[in-house]
C-alpha positions in Angstrom: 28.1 -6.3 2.4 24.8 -7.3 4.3 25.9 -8.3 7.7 23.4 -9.5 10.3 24.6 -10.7 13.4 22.4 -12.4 16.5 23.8 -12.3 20.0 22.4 -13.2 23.4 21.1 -16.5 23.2 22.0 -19.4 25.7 20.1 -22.1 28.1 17.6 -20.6 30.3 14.7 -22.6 32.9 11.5 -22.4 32.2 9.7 -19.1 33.3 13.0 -17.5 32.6 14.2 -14.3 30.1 16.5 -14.0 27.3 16.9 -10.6 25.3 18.4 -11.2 21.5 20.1 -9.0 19.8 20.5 -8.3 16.2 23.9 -6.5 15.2 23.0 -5.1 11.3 25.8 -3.4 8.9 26.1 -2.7 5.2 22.8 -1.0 4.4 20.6 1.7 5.6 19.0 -0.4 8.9 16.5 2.2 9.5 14.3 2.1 6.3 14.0 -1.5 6.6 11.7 -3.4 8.2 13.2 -6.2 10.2 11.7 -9.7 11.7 12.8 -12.7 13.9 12.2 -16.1 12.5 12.5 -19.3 14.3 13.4 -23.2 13.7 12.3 -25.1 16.5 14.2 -28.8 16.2 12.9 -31.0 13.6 10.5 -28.3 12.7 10.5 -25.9 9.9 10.4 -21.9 9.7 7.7 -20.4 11.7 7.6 -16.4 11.6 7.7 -15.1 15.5 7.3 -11.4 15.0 8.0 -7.9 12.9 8.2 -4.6 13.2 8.3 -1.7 10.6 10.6 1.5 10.1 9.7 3.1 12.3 8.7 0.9 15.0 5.0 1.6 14.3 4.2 -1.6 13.5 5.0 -5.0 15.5 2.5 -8.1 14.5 3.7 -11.2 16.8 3.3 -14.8 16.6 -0.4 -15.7 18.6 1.9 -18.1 20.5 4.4 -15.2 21.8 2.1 -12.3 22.0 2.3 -11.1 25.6 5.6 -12.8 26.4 7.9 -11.3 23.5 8.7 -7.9 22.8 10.1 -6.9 19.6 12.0 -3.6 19.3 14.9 -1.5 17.4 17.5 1.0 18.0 17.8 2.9 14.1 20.9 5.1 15.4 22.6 2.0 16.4 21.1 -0.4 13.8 20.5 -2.7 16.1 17.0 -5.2 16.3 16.0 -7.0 19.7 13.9 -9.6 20.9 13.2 -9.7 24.7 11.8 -13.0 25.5 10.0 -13.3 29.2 8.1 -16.2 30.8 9.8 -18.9 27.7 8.2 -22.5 27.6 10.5 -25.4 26.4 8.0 -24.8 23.4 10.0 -21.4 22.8 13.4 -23.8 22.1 14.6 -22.8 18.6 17.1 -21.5 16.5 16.4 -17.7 16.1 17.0 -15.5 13.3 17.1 -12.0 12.5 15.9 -11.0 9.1 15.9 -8.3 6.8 12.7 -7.8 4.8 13.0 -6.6 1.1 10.8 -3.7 0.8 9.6 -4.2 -2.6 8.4 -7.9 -2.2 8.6 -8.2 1.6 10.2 -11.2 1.6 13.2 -12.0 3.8 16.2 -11.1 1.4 18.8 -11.7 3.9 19.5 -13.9 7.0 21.5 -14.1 10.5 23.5 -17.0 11.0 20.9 -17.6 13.8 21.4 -18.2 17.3 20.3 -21.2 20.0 17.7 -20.9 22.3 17.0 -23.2 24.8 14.6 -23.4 27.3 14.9 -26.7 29.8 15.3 -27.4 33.4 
């Protein structure tokens, strides 16, 4: 079955770096897109970036652009988000997600993982 599994999030200070990770099994990763989604407390979904197949492609949030760098690994199946100068604005729960190529809409989910970002 789908399997998407986020990794590498924790408590970092302000100014400070985070790299997610994205573990995917039980389809073919690499002719999917992929995205990373974020629910910020009290807040709802907000879209943070994307990328394509092939890597090609990789819109970003107006808010992240310049800070966050989304990227893939197709032999490994594996999606990452590196995250450099965070704000405490950038405190969320992040989610990897798989984009259904026919609709592309999210069709499956990560359990998500914390991010935090406070002195």
């Amino acid at each position: 079955q789908v399997q998407l599994v986020e990794s590498g999030g924790g408590l970092v200070q302000p100014g400070g770096s985070l790299r997610l990770s994205c573990a995917a099994s039980g389809f073919a990763f690499s002719l999917l897109a992929m995205r990373w989604v974020r629910q910020a407390p009290g807040k709802g979904l907000e879209w943070v970036s994307g990328i394509s197949r092939t890597s090609r492609s990789t819109p970003y949030l107006a808010d992240v652009k310049g800070r966050f760098t989304i990227s893939r690994d197709n032999a490994n199946s594996t999606l990452f988000l590196q995250m450099n100068s965070l704000k405490p604005e950038d405190t969320a729960v992040y989610y990897c997600a798989r984009v259904e190529p026919d609709s592309g809409r999210v069709d499956y989910w990560g359990q998500g993982i914390q991010v935090t970002v406070s002195s």
